[in-house]
N, CA, C and O atoms as a DFTB+ gen file, in Angstrom:
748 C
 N C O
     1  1       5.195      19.630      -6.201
     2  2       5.426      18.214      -5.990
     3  2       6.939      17.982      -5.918
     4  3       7.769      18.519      -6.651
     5  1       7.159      17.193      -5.031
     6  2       8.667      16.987      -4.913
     7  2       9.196      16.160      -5.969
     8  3       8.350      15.548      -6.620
     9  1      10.731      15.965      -6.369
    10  2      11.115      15.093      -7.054
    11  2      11.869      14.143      -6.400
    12  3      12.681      14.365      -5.502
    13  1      11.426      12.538      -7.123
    14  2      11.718      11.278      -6.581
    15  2      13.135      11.418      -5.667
    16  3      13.351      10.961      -4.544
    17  1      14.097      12.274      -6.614
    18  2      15.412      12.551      -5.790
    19  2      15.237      12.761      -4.447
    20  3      15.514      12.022      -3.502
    21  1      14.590      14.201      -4.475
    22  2      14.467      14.741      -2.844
    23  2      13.846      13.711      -1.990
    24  3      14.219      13.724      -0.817
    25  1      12.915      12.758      -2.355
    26  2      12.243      11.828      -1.290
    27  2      13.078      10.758      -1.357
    28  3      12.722       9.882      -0.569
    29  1      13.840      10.540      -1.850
    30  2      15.046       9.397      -1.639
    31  2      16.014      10.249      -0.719
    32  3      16.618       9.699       0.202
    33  1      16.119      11.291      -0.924
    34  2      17.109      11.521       0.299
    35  2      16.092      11.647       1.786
    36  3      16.039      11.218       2.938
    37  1      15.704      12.133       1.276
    38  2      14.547      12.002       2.597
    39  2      14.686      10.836       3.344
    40  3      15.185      10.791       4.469
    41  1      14.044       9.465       2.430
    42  2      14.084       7.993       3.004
    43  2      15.322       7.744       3.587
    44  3      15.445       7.080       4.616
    45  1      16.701       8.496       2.674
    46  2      18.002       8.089       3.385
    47  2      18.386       8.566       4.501
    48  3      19.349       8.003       5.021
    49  1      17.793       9.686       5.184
    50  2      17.808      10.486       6.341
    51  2      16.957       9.485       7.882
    52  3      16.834       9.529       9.106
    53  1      16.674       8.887       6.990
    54  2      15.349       7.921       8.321
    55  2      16.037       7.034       8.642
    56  3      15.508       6.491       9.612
    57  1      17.655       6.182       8.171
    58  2      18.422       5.272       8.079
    59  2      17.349       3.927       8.357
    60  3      17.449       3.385       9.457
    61  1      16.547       3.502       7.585
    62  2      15.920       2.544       7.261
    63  2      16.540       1.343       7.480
    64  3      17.695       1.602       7.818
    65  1      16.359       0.171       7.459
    66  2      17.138      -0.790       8.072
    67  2      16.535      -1.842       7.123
    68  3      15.388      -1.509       6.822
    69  1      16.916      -3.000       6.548
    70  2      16.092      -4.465       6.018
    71  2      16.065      -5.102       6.828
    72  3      17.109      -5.004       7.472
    73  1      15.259      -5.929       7.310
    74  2      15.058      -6.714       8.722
    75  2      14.488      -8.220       7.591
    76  3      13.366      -8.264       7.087
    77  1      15.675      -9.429       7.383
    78  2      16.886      -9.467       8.314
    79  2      18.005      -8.362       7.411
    80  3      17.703      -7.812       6.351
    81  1      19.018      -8.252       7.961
    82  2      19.786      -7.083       7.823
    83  2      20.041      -7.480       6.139
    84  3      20.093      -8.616       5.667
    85  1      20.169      -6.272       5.465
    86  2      20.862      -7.092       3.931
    87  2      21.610      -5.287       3.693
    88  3      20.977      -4.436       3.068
    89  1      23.120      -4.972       4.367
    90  2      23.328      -4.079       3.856
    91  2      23.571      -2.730       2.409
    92  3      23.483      -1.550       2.071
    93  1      23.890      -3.978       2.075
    94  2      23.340      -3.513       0.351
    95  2      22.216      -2.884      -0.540
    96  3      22.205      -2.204      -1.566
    97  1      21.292      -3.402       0.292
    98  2      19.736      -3.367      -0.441
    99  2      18.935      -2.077       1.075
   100  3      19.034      -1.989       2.299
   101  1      18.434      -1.571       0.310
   102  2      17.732      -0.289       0.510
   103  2      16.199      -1.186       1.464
   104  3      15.972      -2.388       1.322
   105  1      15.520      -0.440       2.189
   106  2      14.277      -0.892       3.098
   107  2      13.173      -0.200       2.618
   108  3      12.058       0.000       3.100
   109  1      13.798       0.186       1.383
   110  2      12.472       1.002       0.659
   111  2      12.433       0.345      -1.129
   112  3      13.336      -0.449      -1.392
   113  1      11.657       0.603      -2.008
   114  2      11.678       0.884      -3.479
   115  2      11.244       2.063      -3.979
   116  3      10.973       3.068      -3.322
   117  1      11.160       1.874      -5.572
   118  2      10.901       2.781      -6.095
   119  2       9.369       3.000      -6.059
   120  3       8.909       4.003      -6.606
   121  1       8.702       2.271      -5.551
   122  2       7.064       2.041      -5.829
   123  2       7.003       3.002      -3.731
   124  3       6.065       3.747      -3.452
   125  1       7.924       2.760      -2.888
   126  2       7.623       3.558      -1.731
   127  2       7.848       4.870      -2.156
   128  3       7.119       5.767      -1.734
   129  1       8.801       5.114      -2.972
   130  2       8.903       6.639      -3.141
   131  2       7.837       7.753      -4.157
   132  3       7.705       8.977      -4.165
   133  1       7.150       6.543      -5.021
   134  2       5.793       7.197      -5.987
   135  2       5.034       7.456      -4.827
   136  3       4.816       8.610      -4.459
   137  1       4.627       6.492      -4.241
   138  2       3.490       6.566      -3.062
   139  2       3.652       7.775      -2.226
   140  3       2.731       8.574      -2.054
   141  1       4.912       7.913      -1.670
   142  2       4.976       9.234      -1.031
   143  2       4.866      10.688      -1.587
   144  3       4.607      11.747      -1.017
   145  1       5.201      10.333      -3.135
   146  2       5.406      11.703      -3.970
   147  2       4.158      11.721      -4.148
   148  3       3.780      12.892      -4.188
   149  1       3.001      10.717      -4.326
   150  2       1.521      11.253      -4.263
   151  2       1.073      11.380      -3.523
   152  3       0.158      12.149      -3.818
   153  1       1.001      11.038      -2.119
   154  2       0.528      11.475      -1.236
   155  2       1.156      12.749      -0.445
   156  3       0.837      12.955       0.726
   157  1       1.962      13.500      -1.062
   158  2       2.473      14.697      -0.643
   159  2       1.828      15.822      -0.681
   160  3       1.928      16.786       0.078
   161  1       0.755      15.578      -2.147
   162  2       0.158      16.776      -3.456
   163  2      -1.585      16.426      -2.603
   164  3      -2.638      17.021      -2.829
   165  1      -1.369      15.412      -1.736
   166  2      -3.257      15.478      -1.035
   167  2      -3.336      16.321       0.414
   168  3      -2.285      16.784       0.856
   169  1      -4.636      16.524       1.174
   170  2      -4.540      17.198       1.898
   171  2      -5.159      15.642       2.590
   172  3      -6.106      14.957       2.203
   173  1      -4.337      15.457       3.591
   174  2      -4.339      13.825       4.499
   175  2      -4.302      14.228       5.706
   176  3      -3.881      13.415       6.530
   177  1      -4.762      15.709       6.231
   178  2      -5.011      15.702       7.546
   179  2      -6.946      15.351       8.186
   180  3      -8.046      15.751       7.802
   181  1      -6.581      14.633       9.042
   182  2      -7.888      13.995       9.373
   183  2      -8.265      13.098       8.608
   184  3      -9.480      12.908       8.656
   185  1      -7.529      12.260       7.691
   186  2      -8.055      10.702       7.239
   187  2      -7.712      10.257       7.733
   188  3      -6.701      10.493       8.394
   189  1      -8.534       9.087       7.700
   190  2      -8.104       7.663       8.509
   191  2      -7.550       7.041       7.346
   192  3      -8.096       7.095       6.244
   193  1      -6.166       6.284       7.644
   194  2      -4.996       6.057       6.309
   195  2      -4.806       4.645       6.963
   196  3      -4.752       4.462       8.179
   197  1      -4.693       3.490       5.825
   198  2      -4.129       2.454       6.500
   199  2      -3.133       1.743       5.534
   200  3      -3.719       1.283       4.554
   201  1      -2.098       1.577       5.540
   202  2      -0.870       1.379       5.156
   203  2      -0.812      -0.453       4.611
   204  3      -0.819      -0.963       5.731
   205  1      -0.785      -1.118       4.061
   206  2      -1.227      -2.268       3.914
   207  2       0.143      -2.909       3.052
   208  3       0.507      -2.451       1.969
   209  1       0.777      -3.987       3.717
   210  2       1.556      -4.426       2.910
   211  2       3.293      -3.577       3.006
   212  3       4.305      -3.759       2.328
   213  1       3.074      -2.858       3.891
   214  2       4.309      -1.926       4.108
   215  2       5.805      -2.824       5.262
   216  3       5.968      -2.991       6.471
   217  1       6.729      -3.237       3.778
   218  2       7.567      -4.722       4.370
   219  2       8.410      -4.140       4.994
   220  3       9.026      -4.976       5.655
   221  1       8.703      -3.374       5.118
   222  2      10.401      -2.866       5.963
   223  2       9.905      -1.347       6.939
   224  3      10.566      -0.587       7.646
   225  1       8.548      -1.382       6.588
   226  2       8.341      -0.111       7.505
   227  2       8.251       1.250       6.607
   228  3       7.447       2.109       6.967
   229  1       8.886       1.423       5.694
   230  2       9.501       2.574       5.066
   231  2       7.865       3.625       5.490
   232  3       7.784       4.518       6.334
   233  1       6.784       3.118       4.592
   234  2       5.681       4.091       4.698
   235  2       4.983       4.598       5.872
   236  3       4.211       5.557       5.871
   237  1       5.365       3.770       7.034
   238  2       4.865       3.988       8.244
   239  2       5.906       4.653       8.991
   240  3       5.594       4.820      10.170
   241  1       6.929       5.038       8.701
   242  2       7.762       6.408       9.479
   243  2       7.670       7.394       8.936
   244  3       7.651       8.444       9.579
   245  1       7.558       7.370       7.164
   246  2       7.363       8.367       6.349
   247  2       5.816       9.289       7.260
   248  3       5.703      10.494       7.481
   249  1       5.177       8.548       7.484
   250  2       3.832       8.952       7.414
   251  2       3.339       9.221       8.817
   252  3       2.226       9.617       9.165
   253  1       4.571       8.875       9.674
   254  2       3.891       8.277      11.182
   255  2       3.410       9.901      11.782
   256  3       2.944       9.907      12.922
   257  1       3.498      11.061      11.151
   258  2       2.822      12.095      12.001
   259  2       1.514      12.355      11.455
   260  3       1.048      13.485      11.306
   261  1       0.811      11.041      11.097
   262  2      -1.191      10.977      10.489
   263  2      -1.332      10.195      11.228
   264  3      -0.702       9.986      12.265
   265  1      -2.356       9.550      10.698
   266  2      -3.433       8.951      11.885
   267  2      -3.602       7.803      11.035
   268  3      -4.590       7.667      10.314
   269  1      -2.444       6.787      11.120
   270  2      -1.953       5.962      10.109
   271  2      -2.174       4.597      10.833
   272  3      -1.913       4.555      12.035
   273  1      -2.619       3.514      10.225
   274  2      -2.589       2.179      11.034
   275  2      -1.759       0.886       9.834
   276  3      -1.888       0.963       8.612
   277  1      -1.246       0.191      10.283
   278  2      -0.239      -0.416       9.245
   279  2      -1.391      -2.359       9.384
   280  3      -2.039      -2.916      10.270
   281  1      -1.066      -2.631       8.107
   282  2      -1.869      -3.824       7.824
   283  2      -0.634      -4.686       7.489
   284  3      -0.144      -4.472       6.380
   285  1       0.064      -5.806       8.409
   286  2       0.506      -6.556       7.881
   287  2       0.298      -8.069       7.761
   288  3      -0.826      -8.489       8.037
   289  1       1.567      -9.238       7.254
   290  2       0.751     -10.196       7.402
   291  2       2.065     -11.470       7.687
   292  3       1.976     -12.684       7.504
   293  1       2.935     -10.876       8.056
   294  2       4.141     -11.722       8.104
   295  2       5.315     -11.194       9.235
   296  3       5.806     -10.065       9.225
   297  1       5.584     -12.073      10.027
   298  2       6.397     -11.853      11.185
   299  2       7.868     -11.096      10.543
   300  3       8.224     -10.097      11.168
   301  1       8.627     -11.456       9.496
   302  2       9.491     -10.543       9.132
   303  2       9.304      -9.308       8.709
   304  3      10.272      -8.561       8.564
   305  1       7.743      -8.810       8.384
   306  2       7.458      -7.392       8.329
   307  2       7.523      -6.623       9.688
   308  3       8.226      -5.666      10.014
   309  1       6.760      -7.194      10.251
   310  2       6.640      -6.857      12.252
   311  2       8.213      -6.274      12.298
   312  3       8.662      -5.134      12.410
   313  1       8.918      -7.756      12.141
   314  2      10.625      -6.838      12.764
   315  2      10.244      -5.564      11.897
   316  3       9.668      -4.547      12.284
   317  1      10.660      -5.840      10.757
   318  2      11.584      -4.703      10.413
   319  2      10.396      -3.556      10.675
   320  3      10.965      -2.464      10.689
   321  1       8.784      -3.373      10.914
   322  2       8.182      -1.885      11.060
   323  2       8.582      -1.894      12.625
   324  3       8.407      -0.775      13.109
   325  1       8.982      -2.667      13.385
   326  2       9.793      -2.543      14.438
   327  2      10.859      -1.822      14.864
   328  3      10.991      -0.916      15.687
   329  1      11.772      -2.549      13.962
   330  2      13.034      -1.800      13.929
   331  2      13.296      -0.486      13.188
   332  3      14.365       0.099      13.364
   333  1      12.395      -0.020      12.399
   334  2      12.367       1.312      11.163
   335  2      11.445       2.170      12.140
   336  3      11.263       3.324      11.753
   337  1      10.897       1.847      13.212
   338  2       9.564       2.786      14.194
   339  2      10.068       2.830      15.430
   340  3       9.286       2.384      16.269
   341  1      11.283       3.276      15.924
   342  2      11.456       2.823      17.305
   343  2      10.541       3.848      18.128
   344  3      10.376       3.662      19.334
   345  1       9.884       5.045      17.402
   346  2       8.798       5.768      18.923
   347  2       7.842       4.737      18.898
   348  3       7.359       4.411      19.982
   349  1       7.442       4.111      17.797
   350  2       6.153       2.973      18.125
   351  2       4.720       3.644      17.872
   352  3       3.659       3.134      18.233
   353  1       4.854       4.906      17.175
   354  2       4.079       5.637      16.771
   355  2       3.031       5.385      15.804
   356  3       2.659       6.168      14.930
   357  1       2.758       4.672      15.947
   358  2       1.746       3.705      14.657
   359  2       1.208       2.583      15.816
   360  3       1.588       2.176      16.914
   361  1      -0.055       2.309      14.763
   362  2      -1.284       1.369      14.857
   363  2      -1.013       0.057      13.557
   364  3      -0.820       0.030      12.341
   365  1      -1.142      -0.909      14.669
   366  2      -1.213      -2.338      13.948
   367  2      -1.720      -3.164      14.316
   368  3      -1.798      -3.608      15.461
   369  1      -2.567      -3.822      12.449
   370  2      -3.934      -4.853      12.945
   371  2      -2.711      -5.716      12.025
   372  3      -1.671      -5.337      11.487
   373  1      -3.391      -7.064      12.136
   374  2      -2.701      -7.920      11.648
   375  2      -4.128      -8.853      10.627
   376  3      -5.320      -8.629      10.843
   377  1      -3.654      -9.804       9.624
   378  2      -5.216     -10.808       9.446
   379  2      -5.830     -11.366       9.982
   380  3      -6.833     -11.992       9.639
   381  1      -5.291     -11.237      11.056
   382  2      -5.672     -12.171      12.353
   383  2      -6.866     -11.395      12.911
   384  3      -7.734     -12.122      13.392
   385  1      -7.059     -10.334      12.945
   386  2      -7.813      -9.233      13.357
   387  2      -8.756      -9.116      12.648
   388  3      -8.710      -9.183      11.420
   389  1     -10.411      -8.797      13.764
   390  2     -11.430      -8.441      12.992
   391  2     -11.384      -7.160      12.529
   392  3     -11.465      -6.355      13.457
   393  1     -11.321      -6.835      11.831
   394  2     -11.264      -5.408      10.954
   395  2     -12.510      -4.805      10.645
   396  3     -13.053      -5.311       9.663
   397  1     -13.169      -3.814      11.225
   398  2     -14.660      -3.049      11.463
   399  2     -14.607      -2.097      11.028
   400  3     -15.611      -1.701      10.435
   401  1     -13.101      -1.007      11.110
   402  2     -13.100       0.558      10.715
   403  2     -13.130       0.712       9.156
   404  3     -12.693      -0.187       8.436
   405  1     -13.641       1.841       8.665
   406  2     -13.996       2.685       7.661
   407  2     -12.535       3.638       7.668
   408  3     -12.257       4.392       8.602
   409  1     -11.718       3.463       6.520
   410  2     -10.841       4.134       6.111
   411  2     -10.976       4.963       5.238
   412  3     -12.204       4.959       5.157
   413  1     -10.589       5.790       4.405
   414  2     -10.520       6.683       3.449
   415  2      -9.773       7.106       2.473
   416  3     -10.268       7.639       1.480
   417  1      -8.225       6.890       2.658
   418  2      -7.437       6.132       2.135
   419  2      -6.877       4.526       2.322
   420  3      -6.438       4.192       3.423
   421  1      -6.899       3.939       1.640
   422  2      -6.019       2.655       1.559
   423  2      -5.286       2.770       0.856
   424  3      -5.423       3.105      -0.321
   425  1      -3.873       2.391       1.707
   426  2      -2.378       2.314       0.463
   427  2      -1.924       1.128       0.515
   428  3      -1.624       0.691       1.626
   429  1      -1.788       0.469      -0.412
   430  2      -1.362      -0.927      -0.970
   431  2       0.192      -1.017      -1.499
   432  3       0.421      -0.306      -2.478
   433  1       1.220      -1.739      -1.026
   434  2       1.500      -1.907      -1.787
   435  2       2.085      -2.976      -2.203
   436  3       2.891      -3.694      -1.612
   437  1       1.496      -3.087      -3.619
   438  2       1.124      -4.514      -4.128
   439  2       1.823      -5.621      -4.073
   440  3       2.714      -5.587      -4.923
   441  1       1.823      -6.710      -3.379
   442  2       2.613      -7.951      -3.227
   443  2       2.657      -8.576      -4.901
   444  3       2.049      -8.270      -5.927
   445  1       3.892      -9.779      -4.502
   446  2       4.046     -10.324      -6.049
   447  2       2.939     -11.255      -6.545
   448  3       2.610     -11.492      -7.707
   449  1       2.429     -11.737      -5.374
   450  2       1.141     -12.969      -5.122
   451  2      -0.267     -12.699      -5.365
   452  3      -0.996     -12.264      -4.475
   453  1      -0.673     -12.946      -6.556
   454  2      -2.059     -12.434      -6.887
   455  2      -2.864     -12.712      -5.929
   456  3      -3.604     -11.831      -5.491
   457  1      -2.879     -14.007      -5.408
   458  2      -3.884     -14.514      -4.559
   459  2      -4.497     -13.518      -2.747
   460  3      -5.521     -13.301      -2.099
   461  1      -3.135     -13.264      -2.716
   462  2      -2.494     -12.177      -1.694
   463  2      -3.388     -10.811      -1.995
   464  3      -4.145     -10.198      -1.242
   465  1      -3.186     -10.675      -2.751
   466  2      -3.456      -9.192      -3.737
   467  2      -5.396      -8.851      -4.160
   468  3      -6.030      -7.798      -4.231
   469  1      -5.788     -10.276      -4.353
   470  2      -7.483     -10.236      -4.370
   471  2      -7.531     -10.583      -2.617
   472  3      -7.651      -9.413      -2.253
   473  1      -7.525     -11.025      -1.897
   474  2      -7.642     -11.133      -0.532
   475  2      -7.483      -9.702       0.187
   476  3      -8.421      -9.378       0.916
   477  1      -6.401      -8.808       0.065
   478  2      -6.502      -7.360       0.422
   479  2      -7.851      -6.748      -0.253
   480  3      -8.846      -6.538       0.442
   481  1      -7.828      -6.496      -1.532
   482  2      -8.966      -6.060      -2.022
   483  2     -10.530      -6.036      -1.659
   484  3     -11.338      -5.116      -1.528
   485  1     -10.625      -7.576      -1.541
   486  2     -11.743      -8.106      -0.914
   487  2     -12.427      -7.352      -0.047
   488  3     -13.550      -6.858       0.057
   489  1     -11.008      -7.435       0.786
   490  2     -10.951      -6.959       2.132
   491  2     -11.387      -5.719       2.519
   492  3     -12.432      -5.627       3.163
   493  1     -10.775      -4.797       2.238
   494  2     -10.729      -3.302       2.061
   495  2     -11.672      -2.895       1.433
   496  3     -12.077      -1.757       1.672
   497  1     -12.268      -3.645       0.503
   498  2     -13.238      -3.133      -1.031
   499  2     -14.739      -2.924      -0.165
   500  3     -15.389      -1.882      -0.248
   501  1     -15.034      -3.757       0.426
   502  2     -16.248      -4.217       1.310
   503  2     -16.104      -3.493       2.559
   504  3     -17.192      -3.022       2.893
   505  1     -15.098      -3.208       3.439
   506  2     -15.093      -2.451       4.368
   507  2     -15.536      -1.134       4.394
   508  3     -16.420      -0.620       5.079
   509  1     -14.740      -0.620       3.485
   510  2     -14.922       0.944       2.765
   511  2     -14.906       1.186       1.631
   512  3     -13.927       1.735       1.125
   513  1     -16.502       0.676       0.588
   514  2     -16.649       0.525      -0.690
   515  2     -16.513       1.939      -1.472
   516  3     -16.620       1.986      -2.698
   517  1     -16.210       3.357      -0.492
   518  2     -16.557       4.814      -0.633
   519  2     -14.752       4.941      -0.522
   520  3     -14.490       5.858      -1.301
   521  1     -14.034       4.666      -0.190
   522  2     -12.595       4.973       0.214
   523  2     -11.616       4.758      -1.633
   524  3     -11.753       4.005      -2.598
   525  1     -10.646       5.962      -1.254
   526  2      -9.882       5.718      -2.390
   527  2      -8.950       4.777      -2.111
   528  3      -8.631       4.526      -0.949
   529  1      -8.338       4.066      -3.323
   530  2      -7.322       3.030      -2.940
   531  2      -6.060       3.840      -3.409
   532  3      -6.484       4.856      -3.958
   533  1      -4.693       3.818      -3.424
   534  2      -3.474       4.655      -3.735
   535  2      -2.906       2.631      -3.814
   536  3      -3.207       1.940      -2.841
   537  1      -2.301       2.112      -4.759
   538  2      -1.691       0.596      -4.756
   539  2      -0.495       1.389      -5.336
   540  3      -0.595       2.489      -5.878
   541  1       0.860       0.563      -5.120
   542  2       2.406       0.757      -6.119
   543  2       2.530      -0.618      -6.210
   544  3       2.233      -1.571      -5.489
   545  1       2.987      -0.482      -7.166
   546  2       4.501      -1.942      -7.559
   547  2       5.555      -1.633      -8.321
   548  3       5.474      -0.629      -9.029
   549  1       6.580      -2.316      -8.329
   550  2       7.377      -2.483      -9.350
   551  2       6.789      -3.078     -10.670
   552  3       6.003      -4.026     -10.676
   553  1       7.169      -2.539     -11.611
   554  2       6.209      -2.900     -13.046
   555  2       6.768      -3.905     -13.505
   556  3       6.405      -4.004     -14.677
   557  1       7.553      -4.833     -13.200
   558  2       8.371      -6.282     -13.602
   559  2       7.386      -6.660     -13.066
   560  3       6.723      -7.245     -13.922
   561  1       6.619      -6.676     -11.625
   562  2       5.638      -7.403     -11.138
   563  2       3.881      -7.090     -11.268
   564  3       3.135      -7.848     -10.648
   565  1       3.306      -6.006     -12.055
   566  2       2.285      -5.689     -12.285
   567  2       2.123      -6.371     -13.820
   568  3       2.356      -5.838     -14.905
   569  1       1.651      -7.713     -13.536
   570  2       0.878      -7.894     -15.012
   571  2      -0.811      -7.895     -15.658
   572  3      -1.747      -7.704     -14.882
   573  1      -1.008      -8.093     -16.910
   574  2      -2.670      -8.079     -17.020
   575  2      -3.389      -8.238     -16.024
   576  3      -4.343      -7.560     -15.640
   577  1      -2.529      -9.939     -15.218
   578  2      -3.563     -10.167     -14.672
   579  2      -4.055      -9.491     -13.127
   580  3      -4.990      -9.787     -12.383
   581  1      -2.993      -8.475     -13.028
   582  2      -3.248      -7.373     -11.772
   583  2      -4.122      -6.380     -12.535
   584  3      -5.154      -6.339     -11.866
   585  1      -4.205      -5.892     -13.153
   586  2      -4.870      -4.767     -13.504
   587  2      -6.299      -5.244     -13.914
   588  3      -7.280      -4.515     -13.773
   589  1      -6.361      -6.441     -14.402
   590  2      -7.752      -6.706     -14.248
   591  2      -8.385      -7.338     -12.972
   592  3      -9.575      -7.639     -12.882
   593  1      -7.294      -7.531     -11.835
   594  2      -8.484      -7.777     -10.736
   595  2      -8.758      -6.523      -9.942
   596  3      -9.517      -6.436      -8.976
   597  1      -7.966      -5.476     -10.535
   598  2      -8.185      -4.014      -9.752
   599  2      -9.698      -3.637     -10.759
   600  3     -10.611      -3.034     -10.195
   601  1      -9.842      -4.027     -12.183
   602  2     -10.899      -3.013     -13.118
   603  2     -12.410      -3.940     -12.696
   604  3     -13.593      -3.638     -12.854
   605  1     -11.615      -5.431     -11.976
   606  2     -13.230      -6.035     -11.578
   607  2     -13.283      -6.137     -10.407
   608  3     -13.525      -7.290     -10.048
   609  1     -13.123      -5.210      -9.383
   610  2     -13.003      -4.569      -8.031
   611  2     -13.165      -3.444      -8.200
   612  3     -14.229      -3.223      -7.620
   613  1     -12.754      -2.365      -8.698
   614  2     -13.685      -1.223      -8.454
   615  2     -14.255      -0.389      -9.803
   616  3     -13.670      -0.645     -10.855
   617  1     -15.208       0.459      -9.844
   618  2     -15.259       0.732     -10.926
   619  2     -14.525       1.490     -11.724
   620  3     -14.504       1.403     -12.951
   621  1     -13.636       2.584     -10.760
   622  2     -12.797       3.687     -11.175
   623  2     -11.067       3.138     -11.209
   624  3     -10.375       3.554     -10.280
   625  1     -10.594       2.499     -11.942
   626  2      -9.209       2.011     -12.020
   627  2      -8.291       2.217     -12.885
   628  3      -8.238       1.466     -13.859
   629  1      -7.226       3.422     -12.719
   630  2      -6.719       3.585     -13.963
   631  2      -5.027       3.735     -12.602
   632  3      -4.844       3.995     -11.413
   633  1      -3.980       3.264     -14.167
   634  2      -2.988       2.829     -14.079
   635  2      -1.715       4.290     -14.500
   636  3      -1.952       5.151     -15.347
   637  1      -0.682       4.233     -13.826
   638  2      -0.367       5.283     -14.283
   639  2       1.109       4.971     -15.083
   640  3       1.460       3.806     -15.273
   641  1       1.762       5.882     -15.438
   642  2       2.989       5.597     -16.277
   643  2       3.677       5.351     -15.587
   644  3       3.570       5.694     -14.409
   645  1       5.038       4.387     -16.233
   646  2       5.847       3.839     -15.122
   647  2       7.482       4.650     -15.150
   648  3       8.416       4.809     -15.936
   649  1       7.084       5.022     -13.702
   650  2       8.782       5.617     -12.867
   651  2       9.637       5.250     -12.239
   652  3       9.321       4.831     -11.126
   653  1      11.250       5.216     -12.655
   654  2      11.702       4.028     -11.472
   655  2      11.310       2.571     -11.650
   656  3      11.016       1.946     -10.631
   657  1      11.267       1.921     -12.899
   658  2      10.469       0.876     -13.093
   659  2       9.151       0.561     -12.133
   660  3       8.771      -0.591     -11.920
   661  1       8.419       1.894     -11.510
   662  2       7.454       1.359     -10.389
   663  2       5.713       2.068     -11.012
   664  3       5.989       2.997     -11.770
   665  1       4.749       1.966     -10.950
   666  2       4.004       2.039     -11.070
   667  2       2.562       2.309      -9.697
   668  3       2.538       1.593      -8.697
   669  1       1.590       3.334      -9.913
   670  2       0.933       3.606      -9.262
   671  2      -0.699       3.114      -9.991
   672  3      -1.123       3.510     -11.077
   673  1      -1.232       2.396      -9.274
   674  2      -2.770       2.189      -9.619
   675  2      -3.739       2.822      -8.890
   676  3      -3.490       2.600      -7.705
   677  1      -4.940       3.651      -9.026
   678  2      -5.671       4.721      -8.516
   679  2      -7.057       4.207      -8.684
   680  3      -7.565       4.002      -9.787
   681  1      -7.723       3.982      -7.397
   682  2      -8.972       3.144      -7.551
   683  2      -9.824       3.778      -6.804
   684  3      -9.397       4.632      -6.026
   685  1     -11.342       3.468      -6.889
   686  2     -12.331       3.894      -6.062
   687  2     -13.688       3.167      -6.391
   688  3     -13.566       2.387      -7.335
   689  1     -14.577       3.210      -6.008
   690  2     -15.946       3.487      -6.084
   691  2     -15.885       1.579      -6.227
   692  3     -16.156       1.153      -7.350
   693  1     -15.555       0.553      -5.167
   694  2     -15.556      -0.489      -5.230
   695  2     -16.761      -1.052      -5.766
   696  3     -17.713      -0.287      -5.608
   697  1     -17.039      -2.088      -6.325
   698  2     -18.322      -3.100      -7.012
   699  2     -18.690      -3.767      -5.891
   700  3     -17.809      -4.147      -5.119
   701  1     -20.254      -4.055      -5.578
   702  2     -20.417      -5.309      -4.276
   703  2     -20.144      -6.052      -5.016
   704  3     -20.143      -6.175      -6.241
   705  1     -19.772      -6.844      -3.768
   706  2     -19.082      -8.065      -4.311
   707  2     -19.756      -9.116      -4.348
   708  3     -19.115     -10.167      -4.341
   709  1     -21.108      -9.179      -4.394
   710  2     -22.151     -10.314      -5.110
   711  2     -21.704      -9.874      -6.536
   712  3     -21.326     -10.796      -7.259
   713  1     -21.686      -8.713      -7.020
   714  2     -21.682      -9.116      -8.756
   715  2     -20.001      -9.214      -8.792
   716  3     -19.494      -9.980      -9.612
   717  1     -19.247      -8.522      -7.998
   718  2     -17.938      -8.852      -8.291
   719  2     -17.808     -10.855      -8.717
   720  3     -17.519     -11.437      -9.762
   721  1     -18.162     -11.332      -7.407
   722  2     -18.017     -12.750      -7.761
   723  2     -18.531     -13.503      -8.876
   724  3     -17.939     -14.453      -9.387
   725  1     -19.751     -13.010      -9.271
   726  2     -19.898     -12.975     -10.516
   727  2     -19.061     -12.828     -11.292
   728  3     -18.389     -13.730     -11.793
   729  1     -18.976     -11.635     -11.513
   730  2     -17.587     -11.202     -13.060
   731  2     -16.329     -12.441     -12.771
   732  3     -16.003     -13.224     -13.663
   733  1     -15.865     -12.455     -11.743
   734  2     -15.150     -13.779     -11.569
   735  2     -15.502     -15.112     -11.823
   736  3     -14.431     -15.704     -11.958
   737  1     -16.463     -15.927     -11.966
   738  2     -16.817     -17.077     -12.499
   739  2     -16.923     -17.058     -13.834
   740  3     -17.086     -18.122     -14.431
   741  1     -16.849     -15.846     -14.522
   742  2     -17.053     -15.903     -15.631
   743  2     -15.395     -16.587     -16.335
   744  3     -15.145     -16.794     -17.522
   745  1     -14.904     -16.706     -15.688
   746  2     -13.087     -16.529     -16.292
   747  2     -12.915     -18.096     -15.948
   748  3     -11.834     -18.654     -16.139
């Protein structure tokens, strides 16, 4: 397994860009560089991978030689997986899009907006209730109340220690979501 170092230089080799420009600030975090250091240690040839939430592009150049499709939901993401992808080597649905395919991985990574955050789930959970989920955040922004809408969404949800102030959540075996909505009225 590589160390966070080596995949930060890595990311710095891709000259990543923030779209709008903010020279200072990096087009990646520490929660893009867990994600990549775990998905390094899987064998991801021939999944169908869909990238969800990826704001500056970083995971979709990292990744762009799979069979990767990027999920976004905001015109300043577009630029910048624009400007960070100039072969254009990637697939993009937007929410706007009916979404039909069966993935196998889903990589999340996790917005600050809970509401945001059960709406992906939903989403993904019901599409491909058999698919693993791979989620990051920064752990300033993962609170209770994230980790319990991941443990009443799927059944398999465990949280991992935090690196880089960033954090990885590891999910599977989604709940239908007739009783999911259930467990939710209960609150």
């Amino acid at each position: 397994m590589k160390e966070l170092k080596e995949i930060t230089k890595e990311l710095e080799k891709l000259n990543l860009k923030r779209y709008p420009n903010q020279e200072l600030l990096r087009a990646w975090d520490a929660a893009d560089e867990l994600i990549i250091q775990k998905m390094q240690t899987m064998e991801l040839e021939g999944l169908k991978i869909i990238i969800v939430n990826d704001a500056f592009g970083a995971l979709t150049r990292y990744f762009q030689h799979l069979d990767v499709t990027t999920y976004i939901d905001s015109y300043l993401s577009l630029s910048a997986l624009r400007l960070n992808n100039p072969i254009k080597k990637f697939k993009l649905i937007s929410e706007l899009d009916d979404i039909k395919e069966n993935y196998d991985l889903i990589v999340i990574k996790i917005p600050k907006n809970l509401s945001f955050l059960r709406e992906i789930l939903n989403k993904f959970s019901s599409l491909s209730p058999k698919s693993n989920f791979i989620s990051a955040g920064m752990a300033k922004y993962l609170t209770r109340n994230t980790y319990n809408l991941y443990t009443h969404t799927f059944k398999d949800a465990n949280i991992s220690l935090t690196q880089k102030k960033a954090k990885l959540i590891f999910s599977s075996n989604a709940i239908k979501i007739q009783k999911r909505k259930l467990i939710l009225k209960r609150f």
